[in-house]
C-alpha positions as CSV (number, residue, x, y, z in Angstrom):
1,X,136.5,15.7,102.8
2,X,134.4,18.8,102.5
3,X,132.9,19.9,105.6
4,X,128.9,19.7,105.7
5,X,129.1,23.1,106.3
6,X,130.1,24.0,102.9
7,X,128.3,21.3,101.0
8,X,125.1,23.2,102.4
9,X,126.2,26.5,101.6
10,X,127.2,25.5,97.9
11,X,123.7,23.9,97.9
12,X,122.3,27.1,98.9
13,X,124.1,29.1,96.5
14,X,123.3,26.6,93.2
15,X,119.6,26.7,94.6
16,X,119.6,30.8,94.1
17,X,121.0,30.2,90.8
18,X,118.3,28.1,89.6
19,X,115.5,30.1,90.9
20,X,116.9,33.3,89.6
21,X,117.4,31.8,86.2
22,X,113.8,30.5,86.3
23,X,112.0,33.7,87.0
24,X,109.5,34.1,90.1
25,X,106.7,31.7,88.8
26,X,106.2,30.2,92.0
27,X,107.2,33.5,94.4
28,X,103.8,32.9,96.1
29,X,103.6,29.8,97.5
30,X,106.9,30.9,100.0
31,X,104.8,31.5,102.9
32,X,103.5,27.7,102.9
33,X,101.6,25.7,100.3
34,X,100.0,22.3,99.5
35,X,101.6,18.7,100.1
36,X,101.8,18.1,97.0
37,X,104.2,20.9,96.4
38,X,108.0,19.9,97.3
39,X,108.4,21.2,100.8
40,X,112.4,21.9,99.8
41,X,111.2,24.3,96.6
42,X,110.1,27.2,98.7
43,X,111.3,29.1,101.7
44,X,109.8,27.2,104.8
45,X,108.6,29.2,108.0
46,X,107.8,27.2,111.6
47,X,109.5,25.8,114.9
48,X,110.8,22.4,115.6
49,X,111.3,21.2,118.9
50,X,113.0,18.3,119.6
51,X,113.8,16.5,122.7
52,X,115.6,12.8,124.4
53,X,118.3,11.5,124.2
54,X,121.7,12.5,125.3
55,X,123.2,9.8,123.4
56,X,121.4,10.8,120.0
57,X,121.9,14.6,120.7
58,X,125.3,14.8,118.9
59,X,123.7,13.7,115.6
60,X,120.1,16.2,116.3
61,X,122.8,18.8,116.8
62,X,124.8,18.6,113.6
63,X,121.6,18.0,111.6
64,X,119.8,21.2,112.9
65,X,122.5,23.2,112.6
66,X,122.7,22.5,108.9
67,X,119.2,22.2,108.0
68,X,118.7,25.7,109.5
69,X,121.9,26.7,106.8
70,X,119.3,25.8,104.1
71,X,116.1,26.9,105.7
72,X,117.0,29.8,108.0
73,X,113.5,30.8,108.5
74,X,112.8,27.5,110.2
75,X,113.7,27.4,114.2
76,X,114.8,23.7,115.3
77,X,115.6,24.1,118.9
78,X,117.4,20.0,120.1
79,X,117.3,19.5,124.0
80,X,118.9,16.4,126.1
81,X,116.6,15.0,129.0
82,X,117.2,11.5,128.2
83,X,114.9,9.1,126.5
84,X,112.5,8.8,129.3
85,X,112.0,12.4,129.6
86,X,111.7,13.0,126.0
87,X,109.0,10.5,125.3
88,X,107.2,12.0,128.5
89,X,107.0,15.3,126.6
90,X,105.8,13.6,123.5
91,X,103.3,11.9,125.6
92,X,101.6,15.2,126.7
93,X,102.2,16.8,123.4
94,X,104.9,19.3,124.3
95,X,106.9,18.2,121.6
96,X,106.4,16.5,118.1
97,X,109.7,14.5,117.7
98,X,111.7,12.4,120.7
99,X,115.1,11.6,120.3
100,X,115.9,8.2,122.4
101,X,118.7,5.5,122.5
102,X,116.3,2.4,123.0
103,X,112.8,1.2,121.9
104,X,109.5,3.0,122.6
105,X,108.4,0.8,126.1
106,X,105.1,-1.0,126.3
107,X,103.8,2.1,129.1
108,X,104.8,4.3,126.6
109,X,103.3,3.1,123.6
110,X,100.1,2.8,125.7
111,X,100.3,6.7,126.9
112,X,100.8,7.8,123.2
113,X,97.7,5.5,122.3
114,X,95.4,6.6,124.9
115,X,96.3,10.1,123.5
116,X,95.1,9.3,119.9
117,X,98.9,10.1,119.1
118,X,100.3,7.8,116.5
119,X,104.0,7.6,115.8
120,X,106.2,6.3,113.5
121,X,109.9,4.8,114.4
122,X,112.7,6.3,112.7
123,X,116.1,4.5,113.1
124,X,119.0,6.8,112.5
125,X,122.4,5.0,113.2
126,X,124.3,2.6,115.5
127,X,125.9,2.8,118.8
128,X,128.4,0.8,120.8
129,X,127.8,1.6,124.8
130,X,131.2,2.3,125.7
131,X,132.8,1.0,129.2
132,X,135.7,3.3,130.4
133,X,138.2,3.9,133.0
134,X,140.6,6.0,134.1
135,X,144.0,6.3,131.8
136,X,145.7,5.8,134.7
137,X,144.4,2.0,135.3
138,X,147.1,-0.3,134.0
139,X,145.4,-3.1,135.3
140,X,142.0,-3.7,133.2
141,X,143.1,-5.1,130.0
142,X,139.1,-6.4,129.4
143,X,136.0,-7.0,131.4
144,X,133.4,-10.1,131.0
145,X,129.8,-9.5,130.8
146,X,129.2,-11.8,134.2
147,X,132.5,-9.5,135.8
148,X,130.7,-6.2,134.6
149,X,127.2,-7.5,136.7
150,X,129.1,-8.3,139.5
151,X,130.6,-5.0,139.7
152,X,127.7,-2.8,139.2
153,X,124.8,-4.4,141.0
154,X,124.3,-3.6,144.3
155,X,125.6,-5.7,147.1
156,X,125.3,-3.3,150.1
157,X,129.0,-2.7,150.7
158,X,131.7,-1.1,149.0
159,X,132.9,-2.7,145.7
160,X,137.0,-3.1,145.5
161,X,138.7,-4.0,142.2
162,X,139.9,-7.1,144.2
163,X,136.6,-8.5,144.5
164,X,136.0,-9.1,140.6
165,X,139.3,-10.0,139.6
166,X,142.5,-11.9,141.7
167,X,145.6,-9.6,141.6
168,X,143.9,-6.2,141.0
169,X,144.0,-3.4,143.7
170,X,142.3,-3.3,147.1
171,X,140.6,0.0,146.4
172,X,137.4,1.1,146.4
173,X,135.2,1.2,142.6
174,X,134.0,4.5,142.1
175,X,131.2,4.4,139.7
176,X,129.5,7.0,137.1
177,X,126.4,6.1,135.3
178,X,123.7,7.9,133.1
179,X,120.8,8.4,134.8
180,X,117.6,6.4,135.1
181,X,116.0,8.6,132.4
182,X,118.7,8.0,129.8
183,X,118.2,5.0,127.0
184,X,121.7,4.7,128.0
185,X,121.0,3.4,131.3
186,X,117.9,1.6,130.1
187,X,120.0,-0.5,127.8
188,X,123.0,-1.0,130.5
189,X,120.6,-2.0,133.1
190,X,118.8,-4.7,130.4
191,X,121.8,-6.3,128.8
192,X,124.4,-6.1,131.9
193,X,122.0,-5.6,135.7
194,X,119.1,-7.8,134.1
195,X,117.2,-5.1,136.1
196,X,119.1,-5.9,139.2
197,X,119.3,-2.5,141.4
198,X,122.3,-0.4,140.3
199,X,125.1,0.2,142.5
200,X,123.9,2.7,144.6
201,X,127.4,4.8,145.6
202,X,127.3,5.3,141.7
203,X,127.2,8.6,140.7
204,X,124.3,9.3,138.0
205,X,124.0,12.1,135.6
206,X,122.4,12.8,132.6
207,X,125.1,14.7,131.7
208,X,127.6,12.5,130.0
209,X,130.5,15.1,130.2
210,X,130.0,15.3,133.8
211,X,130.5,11.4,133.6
212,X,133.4,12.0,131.6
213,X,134.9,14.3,134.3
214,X,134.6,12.1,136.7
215,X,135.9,9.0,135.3
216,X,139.1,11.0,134.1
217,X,139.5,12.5,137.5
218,X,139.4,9.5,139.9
219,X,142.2,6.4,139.2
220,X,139.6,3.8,140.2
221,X,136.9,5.0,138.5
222,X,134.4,3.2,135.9
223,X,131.7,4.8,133.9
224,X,129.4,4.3,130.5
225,X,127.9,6.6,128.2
226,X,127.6,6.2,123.6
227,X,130.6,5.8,121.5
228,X,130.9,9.3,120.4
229,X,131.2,10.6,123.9
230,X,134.2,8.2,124.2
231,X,135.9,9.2,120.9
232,X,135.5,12.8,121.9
233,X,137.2,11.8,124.9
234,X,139.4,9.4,123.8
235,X,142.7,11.5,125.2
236,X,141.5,12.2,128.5
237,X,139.8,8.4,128.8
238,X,141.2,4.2,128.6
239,X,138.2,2.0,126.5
240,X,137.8,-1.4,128.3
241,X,137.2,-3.9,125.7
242,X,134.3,-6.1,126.7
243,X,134.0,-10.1,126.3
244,X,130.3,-11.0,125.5
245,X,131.2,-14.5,125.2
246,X,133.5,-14.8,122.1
247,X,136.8,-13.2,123.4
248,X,137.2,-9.4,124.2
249,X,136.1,-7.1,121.6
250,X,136.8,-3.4,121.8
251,X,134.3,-0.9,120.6
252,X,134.9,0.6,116.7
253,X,133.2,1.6,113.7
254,X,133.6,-2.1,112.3
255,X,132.6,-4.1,115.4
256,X,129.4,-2.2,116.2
257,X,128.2,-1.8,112.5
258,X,128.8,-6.2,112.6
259,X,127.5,-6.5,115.5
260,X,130.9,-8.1,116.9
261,X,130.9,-5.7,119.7
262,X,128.1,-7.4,122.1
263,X,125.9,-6.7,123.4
264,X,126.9,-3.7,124.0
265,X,125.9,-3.0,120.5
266,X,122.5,-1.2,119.5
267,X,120.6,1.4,117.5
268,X,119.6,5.0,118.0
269,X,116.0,6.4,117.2
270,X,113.9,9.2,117.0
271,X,110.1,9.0,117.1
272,X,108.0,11.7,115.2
273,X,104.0,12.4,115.6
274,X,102.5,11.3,112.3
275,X,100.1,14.0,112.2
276,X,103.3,16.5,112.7
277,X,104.3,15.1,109.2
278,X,101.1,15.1,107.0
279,X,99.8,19.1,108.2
280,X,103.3,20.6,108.6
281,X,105.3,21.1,106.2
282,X,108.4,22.7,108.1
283,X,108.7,18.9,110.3
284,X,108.0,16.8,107.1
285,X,110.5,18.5,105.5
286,X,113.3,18.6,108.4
287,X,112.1,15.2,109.2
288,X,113.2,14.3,105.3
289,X,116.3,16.3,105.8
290,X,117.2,14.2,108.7
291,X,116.9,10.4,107.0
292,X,118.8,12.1,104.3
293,X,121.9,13.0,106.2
294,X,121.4,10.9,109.5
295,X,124.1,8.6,108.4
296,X,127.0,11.1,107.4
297,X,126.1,13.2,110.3
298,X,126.3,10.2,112.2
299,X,129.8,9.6,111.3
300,X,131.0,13.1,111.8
301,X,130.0,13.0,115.4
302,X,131.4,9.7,116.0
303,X,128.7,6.7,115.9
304,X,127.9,4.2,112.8
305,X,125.6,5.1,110.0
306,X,122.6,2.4,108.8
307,X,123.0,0.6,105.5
308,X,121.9,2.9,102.7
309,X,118.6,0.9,101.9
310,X,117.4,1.5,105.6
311,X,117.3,5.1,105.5
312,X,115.6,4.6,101.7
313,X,112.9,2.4,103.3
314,X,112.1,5.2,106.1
315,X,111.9,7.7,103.5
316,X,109.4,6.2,102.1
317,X,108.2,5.7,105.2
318,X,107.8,9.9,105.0
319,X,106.0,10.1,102.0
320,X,103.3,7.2,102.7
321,X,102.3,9.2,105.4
322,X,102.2,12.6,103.6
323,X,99.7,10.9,101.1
């Protein structure tokens, strides 16, 4: 398969073609223009600035990198503070767009609401939270959901592999988690702690490579993190498949996308300012760009793109709100 880089360069090319062989007709409207000229038909200036989620970072990252291929006079800058963070600079307006690995919360929707700030919810692919250990560990062959609460919450004291399962090893659990801004822990800490207190020896980054490092380091070690930071890691790392109630289930392209792999299972967003889209062009139109190659994106970093109709329906979305 082609790489994206060169499908946007030949689309680059073919779109010089076209607008040499139709003459300079509309040569003044590249410095900006109405909505209801196509924001792809002229040479776009502005900054985006995105921020959230490490999890959804990946994907932002390959789709900037290409959309500025096509529009190289538009900056998109992508940072990583984690869900929590991110939605705390949409909150006060520092950015337009928050990348985050869970839902909007109730606080939050309130903060954006007492700012006049409406928003719309784009979802842009699927996620299986990954459980690893060390490749060393040849004793986890799978891990219950009731096995993975008793290991993580908080009980005080030490946690050895003995205590969660008869015949493992009488060493100490070292633990590596997201931290508290991430969706990632959000999601762990609804589906698996129930909001129980996390272990607190656990080491917490919002750096998932630094989780990465530390799991592949340490023979009893466990950690967390989204599926693409696994299959990045896949050689340095051992998956443990997960048993939601139905048998263990290890985390692929197939059981996330069915929903098989549970509950570890869930969706990755990104939540833009509606305003941002209706009065500038350069965010509508990188906004469009995203929907439009979310889901092969997606793929190429390692998560699970939406059903085609899903990313139709929020491009629509798009142009309601450019109306």
């Amino acid at each position: 398969m082609k790489s994206f880089k060169y499908l946007a360069m030949s689309a680059m090319i073919g779109s010089a073609l076209m607008l040499a062989a139709c003459g300079t007709d509309n040569a003044e409207g590249n410095n900006g223009g109405s909505k209801t000229e196509e924001a792809g038909d002229k040479q776009l200036q502005g900054e985006v600035h995105i921020d959230g989620s490490s999890t959804v970072f990946p994907i932002a990252e390959a789709v900037a990198e290409e959309y500025m291929l096509s529009q190289p006079e538009v900056n998109v800058t992508v940072g990583l503070s984690g869900s929590g963070g991110g939605f705390e600079k949409l909150i006060a307006g520092e950015i337009k767009m928050s990348n985050a690995s869970r839902p909007i919360k109730e606080e939050e929707k309130a903060a954006l609401e007492e700012k006049g700030l409406d928003y719309t919810e784009l979802e842009l692919a699927y996620d299986g939270l990954s459980v690893v250990v060390n490749k060393e560990n040849d004793w986890v062959d799978h891990l219950t959901v009731e096995e993975l609460k008793k290991m993580w919450v908080d009980t005080g004291k030490p946690v050895k592999w003995s205590d969660i399962r008869e015949g493992w090893p009488d060493e100490e659990i070292k633990f590596y988690s997201p931290g508290t801004d991430s969706g990632t822990y959000d999601y762990f800490n609804e589906v698996i702690l129930e909001d129980a207190q996390i272990n607190k020896g656990a080491t917490l980054s919002e750096d998932d490579n630094v989780l990465v490092q530390g799991v592949s380091g340490d023979k009893n070690a466990i950690g967390y993190f989204g599926y693409a930071y696994y299959l990045e890691n896949k050689d340095k790392l051992k998956v443990v498949p997960i048993d939601g109630g139905k048998g263990p289930v290890e985390p692929t392209n197939e059981t996330i996308e069915s929903g098989e792999y549970a509950p570890l299972s869930r969706p990755l967003y990104t939540y833009v300012i509606n305003d941002a889209i209706k009065e500038d062009d350069a965010m509508y139109d990188y906004s469009k760009f995203l929907l439009e190659n979310a889901g092969v994106m997606a793929e190429e970093v390692g998560y699970v793109s939406l059903p085609e109709d899903k990313y139709t329906k929020q491009l629509e979305k798009l142009e309601e709100l450019r109306k």
